[in-house]
VOMI-477726 format. One line per 2 residues: number of its first residue (from 1); their letters; for each residue x, z, y of N, C-alpha, C, O. Coordinates in steps of 0.001 Angstrom, whole numbers. Layout:
NUM) a) X,Z,Y,X,Z,Y,X,Z,Y,X,Z,Y | ...
// end
This chain:
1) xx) 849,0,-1179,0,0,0,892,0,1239,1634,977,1331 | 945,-748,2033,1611,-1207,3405,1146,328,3951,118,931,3643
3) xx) 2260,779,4885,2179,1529,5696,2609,1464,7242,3702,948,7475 | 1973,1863,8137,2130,1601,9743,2550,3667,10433,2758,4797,9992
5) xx) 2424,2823,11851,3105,4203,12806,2489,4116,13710,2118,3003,14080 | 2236,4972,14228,1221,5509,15781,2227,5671,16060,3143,6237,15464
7) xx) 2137,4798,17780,2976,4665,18328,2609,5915,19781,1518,6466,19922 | 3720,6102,20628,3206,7065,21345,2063,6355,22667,1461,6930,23574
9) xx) 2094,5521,22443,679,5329,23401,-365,4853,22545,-1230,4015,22803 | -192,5423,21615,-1666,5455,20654,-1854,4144,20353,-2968,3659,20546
11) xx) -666,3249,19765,-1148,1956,18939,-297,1595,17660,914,1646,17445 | -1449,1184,16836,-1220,855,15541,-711,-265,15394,-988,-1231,16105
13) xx) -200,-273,14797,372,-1972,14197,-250,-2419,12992,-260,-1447,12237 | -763,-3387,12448,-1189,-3608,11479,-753,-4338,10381,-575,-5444,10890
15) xx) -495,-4431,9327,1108,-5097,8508,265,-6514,8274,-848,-6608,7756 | 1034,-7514,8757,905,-8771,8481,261,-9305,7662,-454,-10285,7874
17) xx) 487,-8467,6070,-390,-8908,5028,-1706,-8835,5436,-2544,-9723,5276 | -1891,-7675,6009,-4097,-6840,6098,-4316,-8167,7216,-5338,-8807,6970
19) xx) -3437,-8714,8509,-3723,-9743,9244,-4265,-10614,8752,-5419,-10869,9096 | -3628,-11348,7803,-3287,-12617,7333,-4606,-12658,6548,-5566,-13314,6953
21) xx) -4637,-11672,4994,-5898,-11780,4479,-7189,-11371,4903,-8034,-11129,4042 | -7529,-11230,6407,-8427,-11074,6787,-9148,-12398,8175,-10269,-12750,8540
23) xx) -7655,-12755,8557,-7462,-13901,9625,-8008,-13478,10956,-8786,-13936,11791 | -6999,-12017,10739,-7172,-11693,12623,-5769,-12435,13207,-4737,-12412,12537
25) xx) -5830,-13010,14356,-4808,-13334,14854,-4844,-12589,16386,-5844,-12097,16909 | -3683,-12637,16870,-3940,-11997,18133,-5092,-12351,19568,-5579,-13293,20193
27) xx) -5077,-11070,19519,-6236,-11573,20245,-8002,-11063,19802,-9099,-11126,20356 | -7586,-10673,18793,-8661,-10348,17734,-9309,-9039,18426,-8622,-8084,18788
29) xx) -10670,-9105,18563,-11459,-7738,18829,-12138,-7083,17371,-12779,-7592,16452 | -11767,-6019,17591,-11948,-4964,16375,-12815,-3840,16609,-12163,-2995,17222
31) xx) -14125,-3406,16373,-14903,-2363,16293,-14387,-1276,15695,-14070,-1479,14523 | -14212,-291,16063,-13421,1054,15445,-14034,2264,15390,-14314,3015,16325
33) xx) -14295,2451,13783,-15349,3560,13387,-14230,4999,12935,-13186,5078,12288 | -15049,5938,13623,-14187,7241,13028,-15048,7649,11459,-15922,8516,11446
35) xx) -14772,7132,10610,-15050,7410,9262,-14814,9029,8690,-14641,9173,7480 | -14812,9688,9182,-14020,11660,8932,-12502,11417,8527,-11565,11301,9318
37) xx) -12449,11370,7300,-10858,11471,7083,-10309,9438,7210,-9220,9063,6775 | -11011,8769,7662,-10357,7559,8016,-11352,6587,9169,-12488,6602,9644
39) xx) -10281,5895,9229,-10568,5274,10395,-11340,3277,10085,-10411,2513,9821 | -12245,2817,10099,-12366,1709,9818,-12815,619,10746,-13867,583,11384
41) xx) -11581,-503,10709,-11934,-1159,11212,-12842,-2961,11123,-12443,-3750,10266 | -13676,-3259,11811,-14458,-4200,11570,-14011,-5352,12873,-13446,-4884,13862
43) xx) -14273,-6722,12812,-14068,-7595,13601,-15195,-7823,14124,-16191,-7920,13407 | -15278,-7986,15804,-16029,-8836,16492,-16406,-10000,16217,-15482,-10803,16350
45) xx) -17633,-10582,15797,-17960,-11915,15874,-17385,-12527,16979,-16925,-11687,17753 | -17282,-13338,17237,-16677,-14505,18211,-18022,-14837,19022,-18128,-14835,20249
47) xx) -18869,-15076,18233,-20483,-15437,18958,-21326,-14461,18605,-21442,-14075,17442 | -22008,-13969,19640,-23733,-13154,19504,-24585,-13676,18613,-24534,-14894,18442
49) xx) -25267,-13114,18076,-26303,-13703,16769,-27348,-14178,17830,-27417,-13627,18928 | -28004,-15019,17540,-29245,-16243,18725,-30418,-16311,17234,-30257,-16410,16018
51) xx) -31312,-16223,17935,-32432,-16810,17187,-32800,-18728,17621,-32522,-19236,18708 | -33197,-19171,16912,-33569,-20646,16985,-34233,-20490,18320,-33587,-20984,19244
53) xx) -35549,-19831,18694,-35669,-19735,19705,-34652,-19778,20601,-34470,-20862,21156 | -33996,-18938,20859,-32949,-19323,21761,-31838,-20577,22601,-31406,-20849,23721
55) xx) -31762,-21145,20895,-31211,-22692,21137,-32154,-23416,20863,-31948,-24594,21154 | -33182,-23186,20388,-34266,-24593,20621,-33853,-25760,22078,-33565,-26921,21786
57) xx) -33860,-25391,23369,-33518,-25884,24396,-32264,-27419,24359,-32181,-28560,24812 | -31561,-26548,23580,-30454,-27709,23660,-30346,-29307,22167,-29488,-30117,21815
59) xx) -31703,-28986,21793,-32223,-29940,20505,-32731,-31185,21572,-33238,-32068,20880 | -32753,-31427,22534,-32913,-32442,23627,-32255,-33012,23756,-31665,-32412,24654
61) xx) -31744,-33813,23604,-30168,-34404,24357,-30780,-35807,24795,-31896,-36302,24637 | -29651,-36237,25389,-30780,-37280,26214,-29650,-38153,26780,-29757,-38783,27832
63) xx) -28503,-38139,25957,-26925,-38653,26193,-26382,-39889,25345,-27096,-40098,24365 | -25454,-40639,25451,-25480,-41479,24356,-25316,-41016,23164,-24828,-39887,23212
65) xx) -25583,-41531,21697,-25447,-41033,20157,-23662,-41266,19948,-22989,-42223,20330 | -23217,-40025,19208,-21753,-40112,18856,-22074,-40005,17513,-23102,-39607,16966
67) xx) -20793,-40520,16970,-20608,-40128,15321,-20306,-38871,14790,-19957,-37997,15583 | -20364,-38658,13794,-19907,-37566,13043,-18420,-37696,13053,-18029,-36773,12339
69) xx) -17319,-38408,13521,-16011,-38197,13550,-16017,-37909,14959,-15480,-36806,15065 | -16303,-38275,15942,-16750,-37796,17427,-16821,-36115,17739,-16209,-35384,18518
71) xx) -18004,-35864,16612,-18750,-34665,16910,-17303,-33600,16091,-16757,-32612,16583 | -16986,-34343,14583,-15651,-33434,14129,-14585,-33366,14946,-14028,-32281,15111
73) xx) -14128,-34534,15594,-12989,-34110,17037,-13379,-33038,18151,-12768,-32156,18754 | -14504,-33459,18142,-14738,-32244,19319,-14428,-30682,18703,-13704,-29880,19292
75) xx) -14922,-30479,17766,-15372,-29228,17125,-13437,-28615,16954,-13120,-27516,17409 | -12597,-29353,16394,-11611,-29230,16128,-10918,-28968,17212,-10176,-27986,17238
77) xx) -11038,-29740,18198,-10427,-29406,19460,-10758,-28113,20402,-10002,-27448,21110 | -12106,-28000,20165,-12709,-26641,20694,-12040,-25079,20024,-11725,-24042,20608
79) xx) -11997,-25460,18549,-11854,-24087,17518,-10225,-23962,17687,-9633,-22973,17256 | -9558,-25023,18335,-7895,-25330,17949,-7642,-24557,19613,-6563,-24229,20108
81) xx) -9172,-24409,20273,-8435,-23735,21799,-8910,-21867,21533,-8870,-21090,22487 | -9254,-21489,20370,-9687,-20474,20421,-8792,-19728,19764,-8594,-18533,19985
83) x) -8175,-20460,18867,-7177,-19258,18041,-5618,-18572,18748,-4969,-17737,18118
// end
């Protein structure tokens, strides 16, 4: 079991492995539960949960039709500015 150090301004480091197989990269927001004798942590979604209602609105489009390699460049380029 990987072990870490509290540092004196109260930060953890987290061992590369728990990073990696979980795919926090920096930058990562983490919810932090005091469990009694441990501490657990959970990741922030990236996006708020929406009901259909919510995005119903944007099922309009009213722009020219792109392809599905169009729509995969975009998506790639968007997710490639987030990590």
């Amino acid at each position: 079991m990987p072990r870490t150090r509290l540092s004196s301004k109260g930060q953890v480091i987290i061992p590369k492995a728990v990073r990696e197989r979980h795919g926090w990269r920096p930058g990562a927001e983490l919810d932090v539960e005091d469990a009694g004798n441990a501490v657990l942590l959970r990741p922030i979604p990236s996006f708020p949960r929406t009901t259909i209602e919510q995005v119903r609105g944007c099922l309009n489009y009213a722009g020219r039709r792109i392809t599905l390699e169009e729509m995969d460049a975009a998506i790639l380029a968007e997710a490639s500015k987030r990590r």
